[in-house]
N, C-alpha and C positions, 0 to 999 in steps of 0.2 A: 897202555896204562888207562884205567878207568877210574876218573875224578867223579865226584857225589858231590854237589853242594846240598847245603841244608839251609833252610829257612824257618830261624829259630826265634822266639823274641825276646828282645832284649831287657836286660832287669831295671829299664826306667819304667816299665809298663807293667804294674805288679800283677794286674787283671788279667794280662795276654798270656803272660807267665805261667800263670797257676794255669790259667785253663788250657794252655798244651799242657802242662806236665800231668792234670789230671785225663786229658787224652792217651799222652803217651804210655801214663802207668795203666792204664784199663787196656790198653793194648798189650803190653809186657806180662801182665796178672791173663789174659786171654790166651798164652803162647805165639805171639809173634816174636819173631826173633830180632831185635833192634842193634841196628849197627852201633858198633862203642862206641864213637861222637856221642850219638844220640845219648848211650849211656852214661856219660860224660857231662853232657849240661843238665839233664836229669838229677842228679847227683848232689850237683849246682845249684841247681833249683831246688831242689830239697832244700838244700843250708840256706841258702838264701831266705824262701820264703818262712824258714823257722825262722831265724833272725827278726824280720819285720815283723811277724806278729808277737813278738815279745813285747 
């Protein structure tokens, strides 16, 4: 069995947030192919950071 941790941050930290998610979408929009976790809190991120900046 091959376990993957990830090292994501968490939505106290609105700053760290945004700027993985704007890493990990320049890499998705690039053609990398990103594990569903990843696409997963991505997703997350999206709703989330809409929310706050309302």
């Amino acid at each position: 069995m091959n376990i993957q941790m990830f090292t994501l941050p968490t939505f106290q930290n609105t700053t760290e947030v945004e700027k993985t998610y704007c890493e990990l979408l320049s890499a998705k929009r690039s053609g990398e192919v990103l594990p569903e976790e990843i696409l997963d809190w991505m997703d997350t991120a999206n709703t989330w950071l809409t929310e706050v900046s309302l």
